[in-house]
C-alpha positions as CSV (number, residue, x, y, z in Angstrom):
1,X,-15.0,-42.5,127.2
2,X,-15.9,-45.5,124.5
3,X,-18.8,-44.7,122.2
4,X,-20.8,-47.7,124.3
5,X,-21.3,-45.0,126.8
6,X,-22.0,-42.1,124.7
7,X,-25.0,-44.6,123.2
8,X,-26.6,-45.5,126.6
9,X,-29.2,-43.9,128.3
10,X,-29.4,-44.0,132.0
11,X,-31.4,-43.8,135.3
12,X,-29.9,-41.7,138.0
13,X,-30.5,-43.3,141.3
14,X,-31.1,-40.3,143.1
15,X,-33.7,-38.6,140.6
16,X,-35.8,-42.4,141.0
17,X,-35.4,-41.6,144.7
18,X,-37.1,-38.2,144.5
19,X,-40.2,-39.1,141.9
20,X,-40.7,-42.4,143.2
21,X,-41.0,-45.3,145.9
22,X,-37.7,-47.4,146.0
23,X,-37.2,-51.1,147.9
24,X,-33.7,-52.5,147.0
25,X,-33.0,-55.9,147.7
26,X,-29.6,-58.1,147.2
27,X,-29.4,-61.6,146.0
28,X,-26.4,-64.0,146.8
29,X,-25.6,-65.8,143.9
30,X,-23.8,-69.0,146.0
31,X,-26.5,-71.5,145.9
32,X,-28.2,-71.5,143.0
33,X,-25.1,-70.8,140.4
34,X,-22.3,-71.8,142.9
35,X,-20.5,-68.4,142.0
36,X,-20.0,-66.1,144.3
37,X,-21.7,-62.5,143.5
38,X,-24.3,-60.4,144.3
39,X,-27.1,-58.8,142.0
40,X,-28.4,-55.4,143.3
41,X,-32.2,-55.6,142.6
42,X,-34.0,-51.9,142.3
43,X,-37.9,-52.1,142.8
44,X,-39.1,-48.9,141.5
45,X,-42.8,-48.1,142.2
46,X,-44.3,-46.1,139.7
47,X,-47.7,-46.8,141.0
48,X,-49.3,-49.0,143.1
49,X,-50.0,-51.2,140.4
50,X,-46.9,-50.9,138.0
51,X,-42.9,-51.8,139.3
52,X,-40.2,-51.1,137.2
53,X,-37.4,-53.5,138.4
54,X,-33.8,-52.9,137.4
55,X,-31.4,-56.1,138.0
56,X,-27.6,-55.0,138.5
57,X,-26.3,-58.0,137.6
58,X,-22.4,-59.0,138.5
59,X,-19.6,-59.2,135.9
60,X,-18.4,-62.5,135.5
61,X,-15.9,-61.8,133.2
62,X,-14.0,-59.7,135.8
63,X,-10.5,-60.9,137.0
64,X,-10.5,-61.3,140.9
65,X,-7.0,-61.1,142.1
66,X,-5.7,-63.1,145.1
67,X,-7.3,-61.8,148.1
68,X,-9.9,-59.9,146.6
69,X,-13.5,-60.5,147.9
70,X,-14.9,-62.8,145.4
71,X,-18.1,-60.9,144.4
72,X,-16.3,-58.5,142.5
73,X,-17.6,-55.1,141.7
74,X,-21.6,-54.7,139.9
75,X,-20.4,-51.1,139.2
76,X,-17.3,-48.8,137.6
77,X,-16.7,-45.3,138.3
78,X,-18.4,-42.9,135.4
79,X,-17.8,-38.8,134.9
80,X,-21.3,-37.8,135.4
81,X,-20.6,-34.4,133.5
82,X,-20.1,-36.3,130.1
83,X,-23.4,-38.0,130.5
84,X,-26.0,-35.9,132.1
85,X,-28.0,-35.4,128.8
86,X,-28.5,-38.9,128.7
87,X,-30.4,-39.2,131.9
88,X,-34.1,-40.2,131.7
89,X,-36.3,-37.2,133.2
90,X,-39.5,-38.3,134.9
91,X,-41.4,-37.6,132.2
92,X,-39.9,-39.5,129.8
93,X,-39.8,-42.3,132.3
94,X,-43.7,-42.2,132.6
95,X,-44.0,-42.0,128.8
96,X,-41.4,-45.0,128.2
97,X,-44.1,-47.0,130.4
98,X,-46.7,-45.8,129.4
99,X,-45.7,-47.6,126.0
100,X,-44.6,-50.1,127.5
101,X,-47.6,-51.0,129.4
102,X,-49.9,-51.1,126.8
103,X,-47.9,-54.1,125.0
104,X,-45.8,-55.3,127.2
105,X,-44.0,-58.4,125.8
106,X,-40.7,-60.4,126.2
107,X,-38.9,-58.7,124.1
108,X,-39.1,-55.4,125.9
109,X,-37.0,-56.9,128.5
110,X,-33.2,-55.1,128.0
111,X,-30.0,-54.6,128.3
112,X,-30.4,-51.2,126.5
113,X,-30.1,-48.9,129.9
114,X,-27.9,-48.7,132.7
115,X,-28.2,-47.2,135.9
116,X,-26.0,-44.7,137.7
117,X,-25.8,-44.0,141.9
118,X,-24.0,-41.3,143.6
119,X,-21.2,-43.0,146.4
120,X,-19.1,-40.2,148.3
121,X,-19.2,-37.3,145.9
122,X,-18.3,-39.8,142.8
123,X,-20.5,-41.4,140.5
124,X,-21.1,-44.8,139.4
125,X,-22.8,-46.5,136.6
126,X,-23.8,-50.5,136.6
127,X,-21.9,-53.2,134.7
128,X,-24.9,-54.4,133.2
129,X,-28.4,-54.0,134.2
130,X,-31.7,-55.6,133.1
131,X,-34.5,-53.6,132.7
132,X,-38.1,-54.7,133.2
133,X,-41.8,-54.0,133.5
134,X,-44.5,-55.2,135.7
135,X,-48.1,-54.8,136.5
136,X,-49.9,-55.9,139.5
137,X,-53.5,-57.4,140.1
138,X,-56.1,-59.1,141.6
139,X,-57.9,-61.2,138.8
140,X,-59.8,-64.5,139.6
141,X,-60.8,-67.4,137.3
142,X,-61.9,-67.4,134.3
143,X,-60.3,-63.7,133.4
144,X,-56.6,-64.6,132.5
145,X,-53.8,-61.7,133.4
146,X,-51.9,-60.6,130.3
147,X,-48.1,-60.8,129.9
148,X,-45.9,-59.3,133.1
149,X,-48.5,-59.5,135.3
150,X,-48.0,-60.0,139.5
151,X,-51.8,-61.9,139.6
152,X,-51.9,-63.3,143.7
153,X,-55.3,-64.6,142.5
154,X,-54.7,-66.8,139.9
155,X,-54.8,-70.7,140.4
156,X,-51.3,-71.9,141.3
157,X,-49.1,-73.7,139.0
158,X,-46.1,-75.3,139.2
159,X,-43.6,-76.2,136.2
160,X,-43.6,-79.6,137.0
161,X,-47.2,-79.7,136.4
162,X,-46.4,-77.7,133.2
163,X,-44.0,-79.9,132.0
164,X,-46.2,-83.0,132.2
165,X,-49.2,-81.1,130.7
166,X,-47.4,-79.8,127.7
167,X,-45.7,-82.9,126.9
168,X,-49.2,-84.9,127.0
169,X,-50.5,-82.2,124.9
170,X,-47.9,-81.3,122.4
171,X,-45.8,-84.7,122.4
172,X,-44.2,-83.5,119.4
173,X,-42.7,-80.6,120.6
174,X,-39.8,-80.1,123.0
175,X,-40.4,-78.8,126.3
176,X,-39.5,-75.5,126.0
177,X,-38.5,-74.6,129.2
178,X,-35.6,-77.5,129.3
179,X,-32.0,-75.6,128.2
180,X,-30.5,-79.4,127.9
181,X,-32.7,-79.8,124.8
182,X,-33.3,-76.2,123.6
183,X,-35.1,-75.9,120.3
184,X,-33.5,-72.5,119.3
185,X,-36.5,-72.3,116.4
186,X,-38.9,-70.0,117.9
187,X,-42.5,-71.6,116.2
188,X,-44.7,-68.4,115.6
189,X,-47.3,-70.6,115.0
190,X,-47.8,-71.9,118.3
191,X,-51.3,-72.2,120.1
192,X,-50.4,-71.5,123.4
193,X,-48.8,-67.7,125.3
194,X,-45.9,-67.0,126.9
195,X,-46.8,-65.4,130.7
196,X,-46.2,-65.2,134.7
197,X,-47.7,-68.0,136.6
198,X,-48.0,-67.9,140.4
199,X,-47.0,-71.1,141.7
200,X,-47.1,-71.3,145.4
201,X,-47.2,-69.3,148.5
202,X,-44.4,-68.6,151.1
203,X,-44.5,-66.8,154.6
204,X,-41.6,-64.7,154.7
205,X,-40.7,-63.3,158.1
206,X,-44.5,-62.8,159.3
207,X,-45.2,-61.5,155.4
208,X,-47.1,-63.7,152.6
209,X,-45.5,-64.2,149.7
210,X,-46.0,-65.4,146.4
211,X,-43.6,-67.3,143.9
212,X,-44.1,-66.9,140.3
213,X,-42.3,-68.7,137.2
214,X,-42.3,-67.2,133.7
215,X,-43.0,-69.4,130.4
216,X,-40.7,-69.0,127.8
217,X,-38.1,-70.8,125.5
218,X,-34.6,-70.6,125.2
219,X,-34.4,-69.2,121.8
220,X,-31.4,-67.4,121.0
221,X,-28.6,-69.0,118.9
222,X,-25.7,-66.2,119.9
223,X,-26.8,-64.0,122.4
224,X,-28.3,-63.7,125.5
225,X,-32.0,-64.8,125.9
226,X,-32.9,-61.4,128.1
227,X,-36.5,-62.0,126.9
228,X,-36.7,-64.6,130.1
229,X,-35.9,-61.7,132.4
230,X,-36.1,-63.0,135.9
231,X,-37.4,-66.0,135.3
232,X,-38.8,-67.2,138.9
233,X,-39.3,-64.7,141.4
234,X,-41.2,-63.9,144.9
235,X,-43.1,-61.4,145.4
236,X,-44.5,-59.5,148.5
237,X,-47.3,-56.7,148.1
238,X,-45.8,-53.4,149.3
239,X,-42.1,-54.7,149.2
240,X,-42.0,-55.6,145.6
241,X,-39.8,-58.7,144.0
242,X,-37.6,-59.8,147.1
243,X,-36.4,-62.7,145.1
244,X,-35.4,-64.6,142.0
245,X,-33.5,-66.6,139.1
246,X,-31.7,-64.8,136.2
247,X,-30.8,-68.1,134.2
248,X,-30.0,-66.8,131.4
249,X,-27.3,-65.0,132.4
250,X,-25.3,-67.4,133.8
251,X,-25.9,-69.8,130.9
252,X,-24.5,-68.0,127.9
253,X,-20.6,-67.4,127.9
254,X,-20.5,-64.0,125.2
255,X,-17.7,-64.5,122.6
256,X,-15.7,-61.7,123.6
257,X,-15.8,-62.9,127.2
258,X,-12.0,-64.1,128.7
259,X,-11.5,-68.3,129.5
260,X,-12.0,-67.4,133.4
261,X,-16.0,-66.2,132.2
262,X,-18.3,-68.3,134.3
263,X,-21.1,-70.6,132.7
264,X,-23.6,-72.2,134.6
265,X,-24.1,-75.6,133.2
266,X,-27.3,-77.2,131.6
267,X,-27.8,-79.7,134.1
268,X,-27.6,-77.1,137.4
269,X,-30.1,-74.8,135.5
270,X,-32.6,-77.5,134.5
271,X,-32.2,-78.5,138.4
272,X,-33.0,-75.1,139.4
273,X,-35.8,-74.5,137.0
274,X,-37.5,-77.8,137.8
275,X,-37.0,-77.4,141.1
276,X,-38.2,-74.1,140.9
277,X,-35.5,-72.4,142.6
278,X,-34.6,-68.9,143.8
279,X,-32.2,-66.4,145.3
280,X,-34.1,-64.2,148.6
281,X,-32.8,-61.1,149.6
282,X,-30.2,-61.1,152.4
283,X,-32.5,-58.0,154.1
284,X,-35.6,-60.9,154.5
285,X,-33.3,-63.8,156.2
């Protein structure tokens, strides 16, 4: 076993199963990055105001061979035994939050743990998973929700409406939301904060739901920008995040990645971000 593993900490699915409410969704990958691939998305309800969401996201540097299914494998087989110690208990899951919550920012958002699922007497641990924190609430105008906040009250927003607005106001700067023209200079002085907006509502099989976006810059030079997290996504009270965009993955292409690793070009993400695009779970259509 590679010293990667030995460094990770993991959830096991089955102990989040026992402590908590679960709602896992899958995305289809097809129309928004035309790729092929699923991402396994894990809703994990540590209260009725706070979701932890882990993203199994696919490997796109995996080599299908001919007559493989396409979507490839989100997960490898692990020996459990070698690994146990490394599993997060409850408590230190409620801790971790706990911290969390109280300043939750983008760059909490990580790659740092992976998650593990029990399949037929073996065990398996994702590829890569994203890890993130959310809060949910009910705040009307003028009390503004803080960063990673579900707010189904707020006044809706869209990006194009951001774009125009920010561009009028701060015609110096780039639009930071536009990967074509990325200013990879994060300015610390800027007068304005990165945070959820709720954009518009959708009825989704009898259910309301509610589509938010997430403003932030592309900033990294060489690396992924995981601070964007799942950039759009829909929401439904009770259910969780049902859908989403991860652009950032499919945008950088890692250095030790093989010439068959998949890239998402500029052009299709600033489509989809404009646009204001997302995956839905195959469970909701």
């Amino acid at each position: 076993m590679s010293n990667l593993f030995l460094a990770q900490e993991y959830f096991l699915l089955d102990d989040l199963k026992t402590n908590f409410k679960i709602n896992k969704y899958t995305l289809d990958t097809k129309d928004l990055y035309n790729i092929q691939k699923d991402i396994n998305v894990f809703n994990i309800f540590i209260s009725k105001e706070n979701i932890l969401l882990l993203s199994v996201l696919p490997d796109l540097d995996e080599k299908i061979l001919h007559r493989m299914d396409e979507r490839g494998n989100n997960w490898m087989i692990i020996n459990y035994d070698k690994i146990k110690d490394k599993v997060f208990s409850k408590e230190k899951i409620l801790s971790m939050l706990s911290d969390w919550k109280m300043n939750n920012t983008p760059e909490k958002k990580t790659f740092q743990y992976k998650l593990i699922k029990k399949e037929n007497g073996s065990y398996y641990v994702s590829k890569k998973c994203l890890t993130e924190f959310f809060s949910i609430a009910n705040l009307e105008s003028p009390l503004v929700s803080t960063y990673a906040t579900i707010n189904i009250s707020e006044k809706k927003v869209t990006i194009q409406q951001m774009e125009k607005s920010f561009k009028k106001q701060i015609p110096s700067q780039k639009f930071i939301m536009d990967p074509r023209d990325a200013d990879l200079s994060k300015n610390i002085d800027i007068p304005y904060s990165f945070r959820n907006y709720l954009s518009k509502e959708l009825l989704i099989k009898g259910k309301k739901a509610y589509q938010f976006w997430t403003f932030d810059g592309w900033w990294m030079q060489d690396g992924y920008d995981e601070h964007r997290g799942i950039d759009r996504f829909l929401y439904i009270p009770d259910k969780g995040i049902v859908g989403g965009s991860y652009d950032f993955y499919f945008k950088l292409k890692p250095k030790n990645s093989s010439n068959e690793y998949y890239t998402a070009t500029n052009g299709l993400l600033w489509n989809n971000i404009i646009n204001e695009k997302i995956m839905i779970a195959k469970e909701l259509k």
